[in-house]
C-alpha positions in Angstrom: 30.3 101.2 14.4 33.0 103.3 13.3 32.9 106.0 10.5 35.5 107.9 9.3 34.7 111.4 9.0 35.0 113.0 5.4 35.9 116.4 6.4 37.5 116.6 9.8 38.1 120.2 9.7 34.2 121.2 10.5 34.3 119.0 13.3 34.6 120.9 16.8 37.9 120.0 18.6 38.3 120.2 22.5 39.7 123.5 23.5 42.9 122.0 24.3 43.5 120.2 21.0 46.6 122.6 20.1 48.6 120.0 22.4 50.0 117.7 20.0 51.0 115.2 22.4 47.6 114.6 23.7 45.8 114.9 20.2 47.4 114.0 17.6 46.0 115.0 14.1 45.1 112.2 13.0 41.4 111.9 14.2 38.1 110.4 13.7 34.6 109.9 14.5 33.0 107.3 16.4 29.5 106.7 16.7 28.9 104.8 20.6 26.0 102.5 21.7 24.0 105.7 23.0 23.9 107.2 19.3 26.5 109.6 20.0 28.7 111.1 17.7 32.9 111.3 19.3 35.5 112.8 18.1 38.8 110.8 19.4 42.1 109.9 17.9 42.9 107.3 15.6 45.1 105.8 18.1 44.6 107.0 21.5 47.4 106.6 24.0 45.9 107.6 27.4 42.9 105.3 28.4 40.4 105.5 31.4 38.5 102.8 32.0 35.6 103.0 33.8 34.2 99.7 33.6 36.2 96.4 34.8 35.2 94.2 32.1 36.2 96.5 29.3 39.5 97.2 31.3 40.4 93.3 31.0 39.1 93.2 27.9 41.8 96.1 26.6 44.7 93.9 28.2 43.3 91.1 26.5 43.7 92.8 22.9 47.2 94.3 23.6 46.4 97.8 24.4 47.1 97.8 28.0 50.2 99.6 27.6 48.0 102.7 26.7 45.8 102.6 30.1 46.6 105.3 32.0 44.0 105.3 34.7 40.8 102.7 35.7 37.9 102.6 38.2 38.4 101.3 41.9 36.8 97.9 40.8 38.9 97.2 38.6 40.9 94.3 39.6 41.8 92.3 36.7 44.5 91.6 35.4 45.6 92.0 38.4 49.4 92.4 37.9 48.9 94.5 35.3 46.8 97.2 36.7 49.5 97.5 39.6 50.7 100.4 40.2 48.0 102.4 38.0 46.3 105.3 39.5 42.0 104.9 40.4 39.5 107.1 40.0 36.7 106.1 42.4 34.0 103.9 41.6 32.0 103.5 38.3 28.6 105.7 39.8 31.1 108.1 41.7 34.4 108.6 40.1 36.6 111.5 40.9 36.5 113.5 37.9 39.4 116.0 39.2 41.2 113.0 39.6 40.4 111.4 36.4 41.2 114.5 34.1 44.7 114.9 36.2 45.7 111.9 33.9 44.9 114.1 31.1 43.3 111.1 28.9 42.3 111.1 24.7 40.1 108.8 25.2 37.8 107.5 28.3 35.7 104.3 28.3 32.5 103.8 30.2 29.2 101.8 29.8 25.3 102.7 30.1 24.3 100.2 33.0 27.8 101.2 34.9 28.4 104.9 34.7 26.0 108.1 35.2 25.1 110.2 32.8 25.8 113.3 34.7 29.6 112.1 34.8 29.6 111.4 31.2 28.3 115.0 30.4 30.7 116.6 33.1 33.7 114.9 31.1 32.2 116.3 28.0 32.2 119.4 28.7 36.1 119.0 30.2 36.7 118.3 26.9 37.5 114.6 27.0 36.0 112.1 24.3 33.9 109.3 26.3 32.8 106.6 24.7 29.7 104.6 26.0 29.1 100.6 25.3 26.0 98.8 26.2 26.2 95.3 26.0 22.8 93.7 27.0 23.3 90.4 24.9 26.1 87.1 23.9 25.8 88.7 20.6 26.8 92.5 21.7 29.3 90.5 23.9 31.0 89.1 21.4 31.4 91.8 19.4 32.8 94.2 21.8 36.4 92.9 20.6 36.5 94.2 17.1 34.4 97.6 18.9 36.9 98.7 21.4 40.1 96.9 19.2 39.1 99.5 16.0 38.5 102.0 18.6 42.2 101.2 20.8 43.8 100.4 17.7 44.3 96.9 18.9 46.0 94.4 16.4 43.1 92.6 13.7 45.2 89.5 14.7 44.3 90.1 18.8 40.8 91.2 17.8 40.4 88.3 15.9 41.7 85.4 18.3 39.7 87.3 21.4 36.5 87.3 19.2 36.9 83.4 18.5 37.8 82.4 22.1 34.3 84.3 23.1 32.6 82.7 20.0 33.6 79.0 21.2 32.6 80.0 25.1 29.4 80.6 23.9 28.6 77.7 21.7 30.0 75.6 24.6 27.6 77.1 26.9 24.8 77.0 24.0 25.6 72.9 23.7 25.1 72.5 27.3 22.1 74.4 27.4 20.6 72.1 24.3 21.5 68.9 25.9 19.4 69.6 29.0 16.2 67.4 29.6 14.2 70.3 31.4 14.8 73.8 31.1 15.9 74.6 35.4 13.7 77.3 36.9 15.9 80.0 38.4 16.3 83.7 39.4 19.4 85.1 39.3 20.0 87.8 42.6 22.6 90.6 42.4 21.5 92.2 45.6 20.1 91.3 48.8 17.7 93.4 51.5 16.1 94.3 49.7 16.0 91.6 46.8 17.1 92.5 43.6 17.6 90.2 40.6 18.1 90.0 36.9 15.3 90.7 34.9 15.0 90.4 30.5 17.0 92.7 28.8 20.1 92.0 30.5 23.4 90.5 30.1 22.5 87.9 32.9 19.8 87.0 31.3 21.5 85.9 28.0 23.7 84.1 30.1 21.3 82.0 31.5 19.2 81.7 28.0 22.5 80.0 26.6 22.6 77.8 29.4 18.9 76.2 28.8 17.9 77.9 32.3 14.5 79.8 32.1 14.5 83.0 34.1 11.6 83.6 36.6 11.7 87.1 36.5 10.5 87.6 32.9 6.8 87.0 34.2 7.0 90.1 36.4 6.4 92.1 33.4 8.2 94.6 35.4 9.4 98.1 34.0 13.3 97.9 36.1 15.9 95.8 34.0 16.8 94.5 37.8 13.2 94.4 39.4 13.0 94.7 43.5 11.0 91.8 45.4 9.9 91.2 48.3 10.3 87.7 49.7 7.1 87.0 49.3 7.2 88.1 45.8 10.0 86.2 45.2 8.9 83.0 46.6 5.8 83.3 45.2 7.6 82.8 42.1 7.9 79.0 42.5 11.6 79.1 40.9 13.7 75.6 41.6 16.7 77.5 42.8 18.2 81.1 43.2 21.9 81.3 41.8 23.9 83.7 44.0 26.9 85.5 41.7 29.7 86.4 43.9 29.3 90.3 42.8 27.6 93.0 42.3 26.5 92.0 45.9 29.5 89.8 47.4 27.5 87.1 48.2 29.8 83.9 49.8 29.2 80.3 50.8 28.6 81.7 54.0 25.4 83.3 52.8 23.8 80.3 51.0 22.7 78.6 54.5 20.5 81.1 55.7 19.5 82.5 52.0 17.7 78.3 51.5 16.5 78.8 55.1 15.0 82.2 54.4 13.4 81.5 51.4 12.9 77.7 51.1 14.5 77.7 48.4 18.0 75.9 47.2 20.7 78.8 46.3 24.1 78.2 44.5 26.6 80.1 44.7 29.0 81.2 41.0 31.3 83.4 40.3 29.9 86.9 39.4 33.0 87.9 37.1 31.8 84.7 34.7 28.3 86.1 35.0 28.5 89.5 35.1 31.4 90.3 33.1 30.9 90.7 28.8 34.6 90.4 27.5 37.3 87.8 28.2 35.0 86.0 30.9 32.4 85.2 28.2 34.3 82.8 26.8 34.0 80.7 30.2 30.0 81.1 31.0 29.7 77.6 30.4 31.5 77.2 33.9 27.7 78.3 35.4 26.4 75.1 34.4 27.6 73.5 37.3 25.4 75.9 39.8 22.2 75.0 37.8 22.8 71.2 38.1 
């Protein structure tokens, strides 16, 4: 959500505000996903992205032009982001790096980025905004959040929002059309076993795609509980899906993983079930792993 503040005067501006180049004076308040009040400007022109969903999902709106700097992992578009400097990885960026680039405006997410980081950039004096996108819904509206806050074009915002509103009820019909709900867990890390648990993007994923996920009946306190192989078997799921990332799990790996557990694996691609933005519009590609 984004409010425009009243009375902008009372509003504490970064000790470096008196460059006009970096913040202009036309600014406003944001409220993020963690509550948090920002002050940024109305159109900010020098982006770090911390996360590489949101930094496809700026390219997709228009507003790549005003990147200036994104995390080691991002990799798409990957023509675009050519050529652009990186500032280490989402959980250990280089924060004298990242404030070389001088940015208005930097974007990072709750499950990606630390908290510590966030504060440290704070109190640098840089704006960060925080998403946390834990459902299809919050998914699809992360368009028209980051567009209002990049001052993306209502006519970008608007077609990106309907491509990611027609993934979704694609996935949603193949989902409704299935006989019996498939069994799964989804893994996004191996020795030790880690895997998708409720209250996760994943986890909506497989919801829309009529696939019930195990791991809701370990009532367990971690978003991505730890299991043993025992544990995990024990589970009596009809196969494990194996996304390409966070772990880089390959076609390689899917032998031993059935031979392991005694269970069937498939392999997908981790971008389609990882990644909220652009890539939600394609989740229905999954279906073919839980056939």
């Amino acid at each position: 959500m984004i409010v425009r503040m009243p009375d902008s005067a009372n509003t504490p501006i970064p000790t470096d505000a008196a460059d006009p180049h970096r913040w202009p004076q036309d600014l406003w308040t944001v409220q993020d996903a963690l509550g948090r009040s920002v002050l940024v400007p109305r159109k900010p022109q020098a982006i770090v992205s911390l996360v590489p969903s949101q930094t496809e999902l700026l390219f997709a709106l228009g507003v790549g032009a005003q990147v200036v700097g994104v995390s080691d992992y991002c990799v798409h578009p990957q023509a675009q982001l050519a050529g652009l400097p990186r500032v280490g990885g989402q959980k250990d960026p280089d924060l004298e790096r990242l404030l070389s680039l001088r940015p208005d405006l930097v974007l990072a997410n709750k499950e990606e980025n630390l908290r510590r980081d966030v504060q440290r950039l704070e109190e640098a004096g840089v704006p960060v905004y925080v998403t946390d996108v834990r459902t299809l819904t919050a998914a699809m509206k992360l368009p028209q959040e980051l567009g209002a806050l990049c001052a993306a074009s209502p006519v970008a915002i608007a077609e990106l929002t309907e491509q990611l509103t027609a993934g979704v009820q694609a996935a949603q019909v193949l989902g409704q059309a299935r006989k019996s709900r498939p069994r799964v867990l989804m893994a996004v890390w191996r020795e030790p076993w880690i895997v998708a648990g409720p209250d996760t993007y994943m986890h909506a994923v497989l919801q829309a795609l009529g696939a019930d996920n195990a791991a809701v009946e370990l009532e367990a306190t971690a978003r991505y509980p730890k299991l043993s192989r025992q544990q995990l078997q024990a589970l009596g799921v009809e196969r494990i899906l194996l996304p390409s990332e966070p772990y880089p799990f390959t076609a390689a790996d899917v032998p031993s993983i059935e031979q392991e557990l005694g269970i069937p694996a498939r392999l997908c691609d981790g971008t389609v079930a990882c990644w909220y933005g652009p890539r939600t519009a394609r989740i229905a590609e999954l279906d073919a792993a839980l056939r």
